[in-house]
Z-matrix of the N, CA and C atoms (Angstrom, degrees):
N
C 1 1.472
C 2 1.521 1 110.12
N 3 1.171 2 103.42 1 142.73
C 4 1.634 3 104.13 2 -173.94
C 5 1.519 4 104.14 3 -76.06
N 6 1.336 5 113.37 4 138.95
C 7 1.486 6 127.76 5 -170.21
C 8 1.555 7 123.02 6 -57.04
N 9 1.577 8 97.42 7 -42.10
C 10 1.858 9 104.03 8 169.43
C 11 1.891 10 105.52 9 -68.87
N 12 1.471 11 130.70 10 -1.95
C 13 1.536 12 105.80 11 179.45
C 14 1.315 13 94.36 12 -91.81
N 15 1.341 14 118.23 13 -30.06
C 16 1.741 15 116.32 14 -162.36
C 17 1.796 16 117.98 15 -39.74
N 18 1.435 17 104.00 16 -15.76
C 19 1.864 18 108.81 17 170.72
C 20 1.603 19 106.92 18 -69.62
N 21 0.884 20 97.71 19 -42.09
C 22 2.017 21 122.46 20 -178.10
C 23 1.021 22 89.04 21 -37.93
N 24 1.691 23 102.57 22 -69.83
C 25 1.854 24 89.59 23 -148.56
C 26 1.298 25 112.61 24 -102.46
N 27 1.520 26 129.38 25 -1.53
C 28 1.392 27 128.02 26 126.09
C 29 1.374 28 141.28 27 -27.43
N 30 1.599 29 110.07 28 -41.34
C 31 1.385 30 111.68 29 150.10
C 32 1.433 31 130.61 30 -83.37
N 33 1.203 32 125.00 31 -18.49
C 34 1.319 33 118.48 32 173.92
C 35 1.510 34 113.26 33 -73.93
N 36 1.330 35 113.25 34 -37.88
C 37 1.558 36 119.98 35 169.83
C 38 1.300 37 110.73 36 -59.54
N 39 1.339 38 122.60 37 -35.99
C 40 1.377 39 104.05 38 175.27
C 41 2.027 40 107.93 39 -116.87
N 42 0.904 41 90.61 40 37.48
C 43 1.800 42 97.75 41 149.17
C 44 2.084 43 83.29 42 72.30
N 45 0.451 44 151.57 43 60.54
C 46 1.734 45 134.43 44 174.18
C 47 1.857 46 98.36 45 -130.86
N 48 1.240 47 94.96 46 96.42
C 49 1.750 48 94.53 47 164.97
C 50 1.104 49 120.51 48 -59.16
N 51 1.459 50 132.05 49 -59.73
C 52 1.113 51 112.90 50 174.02
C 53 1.229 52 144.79 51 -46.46
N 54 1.115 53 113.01 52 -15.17
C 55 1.405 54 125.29 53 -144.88
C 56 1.695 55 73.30 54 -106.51
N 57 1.509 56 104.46 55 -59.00
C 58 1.672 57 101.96 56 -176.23
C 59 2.092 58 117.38 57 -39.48
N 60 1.373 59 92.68 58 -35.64
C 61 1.307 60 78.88 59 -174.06
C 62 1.459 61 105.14 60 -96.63
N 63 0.820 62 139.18 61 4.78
C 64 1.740 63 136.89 62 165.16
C 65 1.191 64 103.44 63 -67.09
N 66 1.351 65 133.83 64 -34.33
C 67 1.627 66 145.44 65 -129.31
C 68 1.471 67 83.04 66 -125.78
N 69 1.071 68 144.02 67 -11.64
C 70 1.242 69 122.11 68 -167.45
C 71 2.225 70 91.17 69 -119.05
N 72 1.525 71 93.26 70 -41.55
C 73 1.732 72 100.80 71 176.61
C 74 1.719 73 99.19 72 -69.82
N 75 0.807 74 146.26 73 -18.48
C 76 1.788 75 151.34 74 -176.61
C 77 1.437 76 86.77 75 -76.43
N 78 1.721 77 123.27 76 -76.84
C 79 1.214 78 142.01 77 -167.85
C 80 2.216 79 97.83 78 -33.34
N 81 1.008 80 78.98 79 -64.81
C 82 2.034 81 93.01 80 -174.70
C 83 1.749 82 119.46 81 -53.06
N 84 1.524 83 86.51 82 -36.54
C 85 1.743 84 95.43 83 -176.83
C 86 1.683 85 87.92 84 -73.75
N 87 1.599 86 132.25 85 -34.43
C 88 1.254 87 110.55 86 -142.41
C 89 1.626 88 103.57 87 -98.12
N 90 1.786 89 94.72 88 7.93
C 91 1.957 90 104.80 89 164.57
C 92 1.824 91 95.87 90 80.83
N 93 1.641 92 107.65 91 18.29
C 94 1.546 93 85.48 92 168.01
C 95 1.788 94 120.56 93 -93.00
N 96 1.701 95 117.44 94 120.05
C 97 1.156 96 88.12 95 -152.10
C 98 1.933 97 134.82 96 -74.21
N 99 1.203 98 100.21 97 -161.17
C 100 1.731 99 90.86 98 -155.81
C 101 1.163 100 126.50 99 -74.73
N 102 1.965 101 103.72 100 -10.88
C 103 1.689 102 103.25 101 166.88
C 104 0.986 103 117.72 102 -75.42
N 105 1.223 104 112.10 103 -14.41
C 106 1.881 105 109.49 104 -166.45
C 107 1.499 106 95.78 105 -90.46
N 108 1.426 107 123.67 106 -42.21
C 109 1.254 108 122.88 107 177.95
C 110 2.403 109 123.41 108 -51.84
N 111 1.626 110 81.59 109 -34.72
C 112 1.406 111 101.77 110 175.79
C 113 1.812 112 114.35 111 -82.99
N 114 0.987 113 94.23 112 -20.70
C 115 1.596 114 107.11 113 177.99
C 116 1.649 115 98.14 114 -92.37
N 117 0.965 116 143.29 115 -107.61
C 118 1.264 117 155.55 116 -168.89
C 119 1.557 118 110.51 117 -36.89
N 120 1.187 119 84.45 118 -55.31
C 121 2.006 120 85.42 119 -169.93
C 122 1.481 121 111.15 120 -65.10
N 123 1.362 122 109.61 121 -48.14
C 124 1.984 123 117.06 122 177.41
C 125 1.280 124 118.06 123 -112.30
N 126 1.249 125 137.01 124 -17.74
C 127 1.102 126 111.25 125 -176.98
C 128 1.583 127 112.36 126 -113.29
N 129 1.455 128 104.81 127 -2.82
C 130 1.487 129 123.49 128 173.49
C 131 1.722 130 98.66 129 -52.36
N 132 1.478 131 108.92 130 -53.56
C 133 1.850 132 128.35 131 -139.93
C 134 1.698 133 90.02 132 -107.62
N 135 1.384 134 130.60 133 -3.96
C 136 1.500 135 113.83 134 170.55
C 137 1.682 136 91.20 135 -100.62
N 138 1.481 137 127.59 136 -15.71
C 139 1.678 138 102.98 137 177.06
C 140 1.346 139 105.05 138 -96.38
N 141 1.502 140 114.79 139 13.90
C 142 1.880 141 114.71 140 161.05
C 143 1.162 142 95.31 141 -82.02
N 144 1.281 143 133.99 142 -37.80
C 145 2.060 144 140.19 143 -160.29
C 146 1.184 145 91.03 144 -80.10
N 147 1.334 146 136.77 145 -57.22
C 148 1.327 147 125.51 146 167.31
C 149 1.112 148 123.53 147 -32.27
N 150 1.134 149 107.15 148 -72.67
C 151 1.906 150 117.62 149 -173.65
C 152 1.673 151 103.22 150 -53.70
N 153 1.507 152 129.81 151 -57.54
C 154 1.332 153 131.62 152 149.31
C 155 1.715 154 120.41 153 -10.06
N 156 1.128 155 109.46 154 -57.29
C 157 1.366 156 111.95 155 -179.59
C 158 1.186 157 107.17 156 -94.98
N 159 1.156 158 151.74 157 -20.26
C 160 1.612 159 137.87 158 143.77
C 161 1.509 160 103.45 159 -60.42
N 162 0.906 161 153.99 160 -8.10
C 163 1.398 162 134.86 161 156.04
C 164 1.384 163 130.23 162 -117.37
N 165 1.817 164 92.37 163 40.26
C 166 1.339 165 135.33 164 178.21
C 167 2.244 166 102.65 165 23.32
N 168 1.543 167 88.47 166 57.94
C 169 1.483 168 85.07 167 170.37
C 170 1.646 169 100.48 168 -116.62
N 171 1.819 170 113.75 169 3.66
C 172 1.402 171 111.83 170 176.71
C 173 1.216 172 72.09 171 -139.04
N 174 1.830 173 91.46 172 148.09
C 175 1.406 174 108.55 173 166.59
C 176 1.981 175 112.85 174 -120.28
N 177 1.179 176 121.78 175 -162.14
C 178 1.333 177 96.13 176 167.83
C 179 1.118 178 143.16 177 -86.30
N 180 1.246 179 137.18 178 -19.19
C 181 1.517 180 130.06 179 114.05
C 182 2.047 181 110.06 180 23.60
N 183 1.126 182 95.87 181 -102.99
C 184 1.055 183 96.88 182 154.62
C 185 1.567 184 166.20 183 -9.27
N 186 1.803 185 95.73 184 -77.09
C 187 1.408 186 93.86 185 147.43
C 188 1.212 187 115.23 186 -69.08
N 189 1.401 188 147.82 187 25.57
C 190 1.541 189 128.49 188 178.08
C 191 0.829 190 99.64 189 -106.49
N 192 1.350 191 115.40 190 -39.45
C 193 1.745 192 111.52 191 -164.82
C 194 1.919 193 103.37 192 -86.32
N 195 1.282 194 116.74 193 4.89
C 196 1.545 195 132.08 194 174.20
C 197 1.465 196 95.64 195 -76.59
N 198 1.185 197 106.63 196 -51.61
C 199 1.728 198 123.97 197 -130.86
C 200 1.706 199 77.77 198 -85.69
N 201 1.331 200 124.88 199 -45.70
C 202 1.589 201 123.27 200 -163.37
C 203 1.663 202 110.50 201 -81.63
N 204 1.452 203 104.58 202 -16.75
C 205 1.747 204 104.51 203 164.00
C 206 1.068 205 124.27 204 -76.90
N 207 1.756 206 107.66 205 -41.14
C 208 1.594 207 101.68 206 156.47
C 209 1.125 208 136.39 207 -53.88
N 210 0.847 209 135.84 208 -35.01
C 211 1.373 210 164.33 209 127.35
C 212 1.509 211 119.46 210 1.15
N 213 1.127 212 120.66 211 -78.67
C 214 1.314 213 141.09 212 118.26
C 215 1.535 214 129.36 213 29.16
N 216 1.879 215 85.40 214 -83.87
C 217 1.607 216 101.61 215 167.74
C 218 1.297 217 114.67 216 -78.70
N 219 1.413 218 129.07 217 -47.13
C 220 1.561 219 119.23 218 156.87
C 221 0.847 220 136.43 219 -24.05
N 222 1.626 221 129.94 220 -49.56
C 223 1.244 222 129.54 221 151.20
C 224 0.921 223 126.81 222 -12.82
N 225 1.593 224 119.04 223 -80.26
C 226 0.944 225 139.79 224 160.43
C 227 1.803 226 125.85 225 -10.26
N 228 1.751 227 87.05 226 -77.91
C 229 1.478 228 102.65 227 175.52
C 230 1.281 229 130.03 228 -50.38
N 231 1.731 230 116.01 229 -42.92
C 232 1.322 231 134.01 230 -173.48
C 233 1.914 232 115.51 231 -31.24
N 234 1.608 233 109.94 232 -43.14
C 235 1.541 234 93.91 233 -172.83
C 236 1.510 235 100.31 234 -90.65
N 237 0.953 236 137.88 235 -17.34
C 238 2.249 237 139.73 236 162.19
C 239 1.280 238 79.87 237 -44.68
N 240 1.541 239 115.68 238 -91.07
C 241 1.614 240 117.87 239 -156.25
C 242 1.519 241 117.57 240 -39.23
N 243 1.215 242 127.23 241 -48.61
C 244 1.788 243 129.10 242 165.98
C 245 1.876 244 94.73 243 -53.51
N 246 1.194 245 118.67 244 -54.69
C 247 1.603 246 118.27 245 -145.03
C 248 1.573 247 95.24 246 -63.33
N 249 1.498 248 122.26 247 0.49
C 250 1.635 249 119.24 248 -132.01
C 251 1.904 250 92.60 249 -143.21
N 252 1.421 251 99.59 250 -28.90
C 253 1.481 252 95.77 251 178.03
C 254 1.410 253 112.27 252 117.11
N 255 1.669 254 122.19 253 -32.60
C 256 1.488 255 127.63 254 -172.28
C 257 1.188 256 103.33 255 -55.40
N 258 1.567 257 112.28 256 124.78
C 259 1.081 258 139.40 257 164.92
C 260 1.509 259 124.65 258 -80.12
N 261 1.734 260 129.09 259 127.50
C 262 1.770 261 98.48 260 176.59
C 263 1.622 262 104.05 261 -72.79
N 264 1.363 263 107.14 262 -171.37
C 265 1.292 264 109.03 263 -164.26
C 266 1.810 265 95.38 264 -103.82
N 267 0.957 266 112.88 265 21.05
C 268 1.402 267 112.07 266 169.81
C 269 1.736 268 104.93 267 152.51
N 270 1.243 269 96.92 268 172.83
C 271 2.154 270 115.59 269 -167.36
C 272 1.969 271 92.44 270 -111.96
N 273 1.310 272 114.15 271 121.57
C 274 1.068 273 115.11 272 161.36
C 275 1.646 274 102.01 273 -111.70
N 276 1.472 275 119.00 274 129.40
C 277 1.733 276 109.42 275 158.16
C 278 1.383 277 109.11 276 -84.62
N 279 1.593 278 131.29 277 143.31
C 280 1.581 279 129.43 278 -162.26
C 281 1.922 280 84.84 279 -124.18
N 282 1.462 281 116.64 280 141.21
C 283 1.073 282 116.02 281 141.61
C 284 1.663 283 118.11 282 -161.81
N 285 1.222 284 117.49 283 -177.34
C 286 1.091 285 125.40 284 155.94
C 287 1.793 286 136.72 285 -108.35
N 288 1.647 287 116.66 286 115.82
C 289 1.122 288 127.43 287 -153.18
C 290 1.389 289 122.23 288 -60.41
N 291 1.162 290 149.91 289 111.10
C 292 1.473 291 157.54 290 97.93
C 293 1.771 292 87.10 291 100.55
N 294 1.328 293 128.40 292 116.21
C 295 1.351 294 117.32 293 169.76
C 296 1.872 295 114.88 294 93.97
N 297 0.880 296 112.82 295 -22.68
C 298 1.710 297 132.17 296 -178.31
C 299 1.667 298 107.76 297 -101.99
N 300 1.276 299 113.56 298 144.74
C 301 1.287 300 116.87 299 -152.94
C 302 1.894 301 84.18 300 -150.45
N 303 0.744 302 132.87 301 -5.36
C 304 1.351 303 144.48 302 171.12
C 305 1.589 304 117.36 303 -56.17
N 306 1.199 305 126.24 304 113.02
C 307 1.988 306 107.24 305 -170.82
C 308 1.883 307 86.63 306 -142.28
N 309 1.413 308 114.59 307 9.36
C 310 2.258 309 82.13 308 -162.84
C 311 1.775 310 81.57 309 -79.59
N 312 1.480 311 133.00 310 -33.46
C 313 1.386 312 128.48 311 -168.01
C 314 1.417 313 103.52 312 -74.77
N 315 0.989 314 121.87 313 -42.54
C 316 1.947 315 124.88 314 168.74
C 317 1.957 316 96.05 315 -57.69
N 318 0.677 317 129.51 316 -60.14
C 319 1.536 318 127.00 317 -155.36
C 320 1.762 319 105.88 318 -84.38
N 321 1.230 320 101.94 319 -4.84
C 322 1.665 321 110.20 320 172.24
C 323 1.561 322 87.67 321 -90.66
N 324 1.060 323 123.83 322 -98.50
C 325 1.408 324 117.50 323 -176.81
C 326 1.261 325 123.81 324 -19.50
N 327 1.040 326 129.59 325 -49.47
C 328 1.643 327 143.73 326 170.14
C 329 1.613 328 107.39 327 -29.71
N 330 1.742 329 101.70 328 -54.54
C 331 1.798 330 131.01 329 -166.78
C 332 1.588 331 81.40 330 -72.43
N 333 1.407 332 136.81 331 -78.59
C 334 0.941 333 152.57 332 -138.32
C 335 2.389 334 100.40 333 -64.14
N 336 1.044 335 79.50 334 -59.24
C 337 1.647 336 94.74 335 160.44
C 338 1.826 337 123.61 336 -35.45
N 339 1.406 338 86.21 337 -75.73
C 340 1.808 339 94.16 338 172.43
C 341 1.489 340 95.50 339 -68.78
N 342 1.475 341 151.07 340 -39.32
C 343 1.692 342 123.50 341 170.55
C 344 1.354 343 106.65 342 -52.37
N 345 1.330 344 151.40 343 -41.60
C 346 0.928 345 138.29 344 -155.64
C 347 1.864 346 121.80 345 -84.29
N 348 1.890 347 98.77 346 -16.22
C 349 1.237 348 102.37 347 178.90
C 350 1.713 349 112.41 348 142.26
N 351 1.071 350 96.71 349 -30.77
C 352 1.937 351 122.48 350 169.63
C 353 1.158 352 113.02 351 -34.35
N 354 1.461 353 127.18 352 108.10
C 355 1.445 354 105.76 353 123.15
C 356 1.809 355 142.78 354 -46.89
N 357 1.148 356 114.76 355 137.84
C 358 1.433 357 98.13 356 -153.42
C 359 1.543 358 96.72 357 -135.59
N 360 1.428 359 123.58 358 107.49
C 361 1.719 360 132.39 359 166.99
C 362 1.891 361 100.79 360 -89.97
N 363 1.121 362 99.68 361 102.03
C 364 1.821 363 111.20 362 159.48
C 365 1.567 364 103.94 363 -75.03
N 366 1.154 365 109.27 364 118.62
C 367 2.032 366 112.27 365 160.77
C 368 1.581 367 105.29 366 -79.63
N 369 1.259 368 121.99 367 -46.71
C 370 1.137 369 141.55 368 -176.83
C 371 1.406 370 106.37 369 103.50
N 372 1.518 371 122.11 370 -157.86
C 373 1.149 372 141.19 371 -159.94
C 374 1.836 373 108.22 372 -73.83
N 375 1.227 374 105.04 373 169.22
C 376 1.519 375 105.23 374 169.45
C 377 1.418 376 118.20 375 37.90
N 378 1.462 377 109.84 376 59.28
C 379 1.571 378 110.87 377 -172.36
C 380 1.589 379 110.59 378 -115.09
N 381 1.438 380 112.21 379 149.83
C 382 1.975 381 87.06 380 -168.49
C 383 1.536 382 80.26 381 -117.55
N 384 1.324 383 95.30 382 177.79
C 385 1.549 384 110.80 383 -170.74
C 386 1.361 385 129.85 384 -38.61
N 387 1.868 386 110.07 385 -45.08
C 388 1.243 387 99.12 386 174.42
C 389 1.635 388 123.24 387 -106.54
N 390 1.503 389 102.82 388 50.96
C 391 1.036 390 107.69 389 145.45
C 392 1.508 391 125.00 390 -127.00
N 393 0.815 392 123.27 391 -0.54
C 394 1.324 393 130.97 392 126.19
C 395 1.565 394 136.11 393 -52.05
N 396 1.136 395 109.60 394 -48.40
C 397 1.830 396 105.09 395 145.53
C 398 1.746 397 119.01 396 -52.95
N 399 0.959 398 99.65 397 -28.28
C 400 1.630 399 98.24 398 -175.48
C 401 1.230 400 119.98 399 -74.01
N 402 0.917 401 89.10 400 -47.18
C 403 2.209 402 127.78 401 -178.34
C 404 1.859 403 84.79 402 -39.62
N 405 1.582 404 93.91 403 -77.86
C 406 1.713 405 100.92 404 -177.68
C 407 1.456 406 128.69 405 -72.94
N 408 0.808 407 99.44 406 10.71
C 409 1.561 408 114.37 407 172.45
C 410 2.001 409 92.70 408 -83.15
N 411 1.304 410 76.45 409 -84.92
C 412 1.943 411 88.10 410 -167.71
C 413 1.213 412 111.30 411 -31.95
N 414 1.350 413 111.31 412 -49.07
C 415 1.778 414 113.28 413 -169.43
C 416 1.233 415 115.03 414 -97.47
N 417 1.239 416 115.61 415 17.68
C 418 1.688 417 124.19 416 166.04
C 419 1.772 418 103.28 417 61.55
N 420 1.456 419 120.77 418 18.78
C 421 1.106 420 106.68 419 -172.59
C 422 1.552 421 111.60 420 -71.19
N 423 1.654 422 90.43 421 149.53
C 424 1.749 423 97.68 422 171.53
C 425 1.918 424 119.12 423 -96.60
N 426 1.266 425 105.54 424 -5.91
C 427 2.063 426 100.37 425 176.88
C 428 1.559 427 79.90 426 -135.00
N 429 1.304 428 106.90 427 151.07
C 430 1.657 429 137.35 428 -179.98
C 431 1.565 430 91.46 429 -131.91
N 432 1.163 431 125.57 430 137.44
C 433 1.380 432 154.93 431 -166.03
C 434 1.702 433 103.88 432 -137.77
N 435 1.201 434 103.97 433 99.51
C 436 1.524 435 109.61 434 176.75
C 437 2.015 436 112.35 435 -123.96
N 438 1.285 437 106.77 436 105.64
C 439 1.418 438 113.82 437 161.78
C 440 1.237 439 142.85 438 -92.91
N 441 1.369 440 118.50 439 138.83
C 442 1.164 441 115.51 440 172.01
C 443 1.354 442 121.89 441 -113.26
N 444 1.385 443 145.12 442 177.99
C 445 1.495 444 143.00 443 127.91
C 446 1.394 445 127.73 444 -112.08
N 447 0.932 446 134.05 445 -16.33
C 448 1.266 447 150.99 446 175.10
C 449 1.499 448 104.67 447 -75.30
N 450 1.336 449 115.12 448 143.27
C 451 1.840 450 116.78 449 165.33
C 452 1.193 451 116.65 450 -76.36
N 453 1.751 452 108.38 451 -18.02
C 454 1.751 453 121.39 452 -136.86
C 455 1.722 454 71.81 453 -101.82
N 456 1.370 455 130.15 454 -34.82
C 457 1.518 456 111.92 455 -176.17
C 458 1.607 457 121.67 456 -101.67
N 459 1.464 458 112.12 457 5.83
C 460 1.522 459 113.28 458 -168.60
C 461 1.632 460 90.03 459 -58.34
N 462 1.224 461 127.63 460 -78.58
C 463 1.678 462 138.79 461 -164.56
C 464 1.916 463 94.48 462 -5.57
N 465 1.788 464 109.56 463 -57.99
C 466 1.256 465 102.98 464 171.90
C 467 1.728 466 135.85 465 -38.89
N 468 1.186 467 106.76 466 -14.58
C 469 1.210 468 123.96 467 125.62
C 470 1.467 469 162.10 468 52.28
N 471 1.530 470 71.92 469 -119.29
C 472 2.126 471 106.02 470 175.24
C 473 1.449 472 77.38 471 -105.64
N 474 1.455 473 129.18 472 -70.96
C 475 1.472 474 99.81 473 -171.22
C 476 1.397 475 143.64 474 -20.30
N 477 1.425 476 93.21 475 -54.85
C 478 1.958 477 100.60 476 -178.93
C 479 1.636 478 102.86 477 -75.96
N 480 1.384 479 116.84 478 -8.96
C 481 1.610 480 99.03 479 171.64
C 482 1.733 481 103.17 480 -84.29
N 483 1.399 482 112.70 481 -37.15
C 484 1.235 483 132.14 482 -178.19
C 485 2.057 484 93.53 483 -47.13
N 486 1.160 485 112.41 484 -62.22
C 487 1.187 486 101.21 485 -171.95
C 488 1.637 487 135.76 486 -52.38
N 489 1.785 488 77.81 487 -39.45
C 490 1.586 489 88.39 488 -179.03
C 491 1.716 490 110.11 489 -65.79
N 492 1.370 491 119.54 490 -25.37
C 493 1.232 492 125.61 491 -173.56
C 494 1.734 493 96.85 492 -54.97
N 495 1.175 494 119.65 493 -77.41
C 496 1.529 495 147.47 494 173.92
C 497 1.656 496 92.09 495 -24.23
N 498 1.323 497 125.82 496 -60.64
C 499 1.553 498 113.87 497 -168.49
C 500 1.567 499 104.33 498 -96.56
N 501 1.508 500 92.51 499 48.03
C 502 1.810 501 88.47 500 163.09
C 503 1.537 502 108.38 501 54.67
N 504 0.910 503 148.37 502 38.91
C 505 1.803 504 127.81 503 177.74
C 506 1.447 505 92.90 504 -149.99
N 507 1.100 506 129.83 505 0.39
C 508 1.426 507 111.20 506 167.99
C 509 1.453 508 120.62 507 -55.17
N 510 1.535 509 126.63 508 -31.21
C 511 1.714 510 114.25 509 170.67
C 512 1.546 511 116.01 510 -74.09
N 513 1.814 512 105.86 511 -19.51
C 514 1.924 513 105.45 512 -177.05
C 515 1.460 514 95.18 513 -81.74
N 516 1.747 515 144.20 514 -42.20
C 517 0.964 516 141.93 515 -165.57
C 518 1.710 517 121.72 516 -79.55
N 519 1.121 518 129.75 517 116.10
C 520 1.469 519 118.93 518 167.47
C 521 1.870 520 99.81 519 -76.33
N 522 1.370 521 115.14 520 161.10
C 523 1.387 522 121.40 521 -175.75
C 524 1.588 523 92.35 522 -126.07
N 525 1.449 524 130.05 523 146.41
C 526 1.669 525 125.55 524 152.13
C 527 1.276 526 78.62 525 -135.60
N 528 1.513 527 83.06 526 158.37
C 529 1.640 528 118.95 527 158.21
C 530 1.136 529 122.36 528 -120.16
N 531 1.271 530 106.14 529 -172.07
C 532 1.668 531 120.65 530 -177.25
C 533 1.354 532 128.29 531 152.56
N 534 1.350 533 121.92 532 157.44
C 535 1.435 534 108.89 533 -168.66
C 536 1.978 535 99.96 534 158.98
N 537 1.139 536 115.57 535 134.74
C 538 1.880 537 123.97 536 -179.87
C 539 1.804 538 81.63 537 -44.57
N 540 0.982 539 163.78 538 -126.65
C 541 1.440 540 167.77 539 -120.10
C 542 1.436 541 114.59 540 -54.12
N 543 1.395 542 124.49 541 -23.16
C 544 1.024 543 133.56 542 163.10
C 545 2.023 544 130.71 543 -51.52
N 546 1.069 545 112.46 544 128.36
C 547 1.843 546 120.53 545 158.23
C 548 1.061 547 123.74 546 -119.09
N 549 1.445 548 126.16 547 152.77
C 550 1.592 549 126.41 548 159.24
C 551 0.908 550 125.32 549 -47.67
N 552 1.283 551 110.39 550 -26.28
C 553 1.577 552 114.33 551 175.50
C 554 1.859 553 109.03 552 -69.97
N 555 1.186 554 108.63 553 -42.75
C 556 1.618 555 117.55 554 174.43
C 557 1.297 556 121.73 555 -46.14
N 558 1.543 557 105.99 556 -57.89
C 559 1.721 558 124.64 557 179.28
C 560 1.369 559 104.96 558 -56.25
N 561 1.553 560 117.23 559 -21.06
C 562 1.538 561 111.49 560 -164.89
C 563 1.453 562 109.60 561 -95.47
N 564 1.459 563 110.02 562 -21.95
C 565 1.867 564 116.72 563 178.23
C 566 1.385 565 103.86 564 -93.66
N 567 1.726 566 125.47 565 -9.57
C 568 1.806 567 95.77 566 159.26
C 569 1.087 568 110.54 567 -118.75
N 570 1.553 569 124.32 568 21.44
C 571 1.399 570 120.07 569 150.79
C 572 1.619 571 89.92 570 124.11
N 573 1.045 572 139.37 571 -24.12
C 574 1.636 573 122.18 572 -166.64
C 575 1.525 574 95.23 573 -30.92
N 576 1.423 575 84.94 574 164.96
C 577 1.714 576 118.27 575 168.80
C 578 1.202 577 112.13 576 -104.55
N 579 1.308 578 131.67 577 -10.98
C 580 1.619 579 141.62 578 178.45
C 581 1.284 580 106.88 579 -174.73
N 582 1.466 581 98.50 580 175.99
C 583 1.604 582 120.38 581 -164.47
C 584 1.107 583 99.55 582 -158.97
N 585 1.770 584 108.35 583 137.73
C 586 1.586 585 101.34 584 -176.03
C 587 1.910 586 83.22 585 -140.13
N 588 1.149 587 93.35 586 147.02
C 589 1.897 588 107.56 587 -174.47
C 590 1.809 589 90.18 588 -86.71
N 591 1.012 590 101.26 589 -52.43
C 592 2.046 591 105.25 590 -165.36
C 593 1.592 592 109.23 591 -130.76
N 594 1.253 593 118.18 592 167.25
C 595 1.037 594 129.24 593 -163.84
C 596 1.963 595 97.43 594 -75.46
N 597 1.421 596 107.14 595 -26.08
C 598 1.612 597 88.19 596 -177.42
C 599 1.715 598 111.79 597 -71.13
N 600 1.658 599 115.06 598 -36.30
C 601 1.535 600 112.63 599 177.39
C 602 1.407 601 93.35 600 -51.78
N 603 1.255 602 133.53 601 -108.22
C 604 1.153 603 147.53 602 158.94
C 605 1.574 604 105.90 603 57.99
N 606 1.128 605 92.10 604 -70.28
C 607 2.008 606 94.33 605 174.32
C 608 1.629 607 113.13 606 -68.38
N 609 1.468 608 124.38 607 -39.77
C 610 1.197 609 146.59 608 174.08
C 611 1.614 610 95.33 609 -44.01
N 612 1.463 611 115.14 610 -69.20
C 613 1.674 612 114.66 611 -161.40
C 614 1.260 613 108.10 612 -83.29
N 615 1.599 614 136.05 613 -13.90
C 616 1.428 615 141.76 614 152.46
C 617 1.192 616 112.29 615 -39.60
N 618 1.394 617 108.59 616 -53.04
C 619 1.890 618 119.69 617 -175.63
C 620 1.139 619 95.82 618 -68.12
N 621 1.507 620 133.70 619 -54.32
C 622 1.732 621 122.96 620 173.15
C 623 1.176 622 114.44 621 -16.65
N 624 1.608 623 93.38 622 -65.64
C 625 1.846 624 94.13 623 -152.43
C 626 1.577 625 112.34 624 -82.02
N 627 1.115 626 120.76 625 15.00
C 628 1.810 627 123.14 626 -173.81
C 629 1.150 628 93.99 627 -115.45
């Protein structure tokens, strides 16, 4: 890793925006270009936060304030990376299903997503099926990320897989789920394509399915 990002991803590992975006505007002034900066500097230090929180030495706390430095520096980076050609490595649409009003576990994943390389379309909360077909329609995305928390709204669901089936794109679309009420065993009887327990798998089983 080139020696001027190592502030980068020192601050993103330990949650410091500012610091993230100095380290990423230092990185740009000093002409290193923007994949390497997007590779090394952020998405290197959110799959350390990952690994961190699978060996429950970060909790979420944590990854948020990770996830919002990256964040941060992305900002930043976003018009280099277009000006430059970097592509993300795929379109996830993120929402939460029909009846659910729940978003800090949708919007961790969301953060956690774009560290890993994602383009990332949020619908937001209370979304019913076909807008979530729509969502991925427009943005050509290939994984749809649908959460719940509630038991009373999971069924919403099988619906939005149900839908996508109906508008033809269920073989172009991967589906995950997730949500505190959620199992693998669940995702597997209305058809998901994955299952993620926490926002660090989450990016992990995205990369699966692309």
């Amino acid at each position: 890793m080139n020696p001027k990002l190592q502030a980068t991803y020192d601050a993103v590992v330990n949650g410091d925006l500012d610091a993230a975006k100095k380290g990423v505007q230092a990185a740009i002034d000093a002409a290193i270009p923007a994949g390497e900066i997007l590779q090394d500097g952020l998405i290197a230090p959110m799959n350390q936060v990952g690994e961190l929180f699978e060996r429950q030495e970060y909790f979420v706390p944590e990854m948020l304030v990770a996830a919002r430095a990256m964040q941060g520096g992305l900002a930043l980076l976003k018009p280099k990376l277009a000006a430059s050609g970097v592509k993300p490595i795929g379109t996830v649409v993120m929402g939460t299903v029909k009846g659910d009003l729940h978003d800090i576990g949708k919007n961790l994943v969301a953060m956690m997503l774009e560290g890993a390389g994602f383009s990332v379309v949020d619908i937001g909360v209370d979304q019913s099926p076909e807008k979530f077909v729509e969502a991925a329609k427009a943005n050509r995305a290939q994984v749809v990320g649908i959460s719940a928390l509630l038991t009373t709204t999971m069924p919403g669901m099988k619906d939005t897989i149900e839908a996508f089936a109906k508008a033809g794109m269920r073989k172009q679309v991967k589906i995950m789920v997730g949500g505190a009420p959620l199992t693998d065993a669940y995702a597997k009887q209305i058809g998901a394509d994955g299952y993620a327990a926490d926002a660090s798998s989450a990016a992990r089983v995205a990369k699966t399915l692309i």
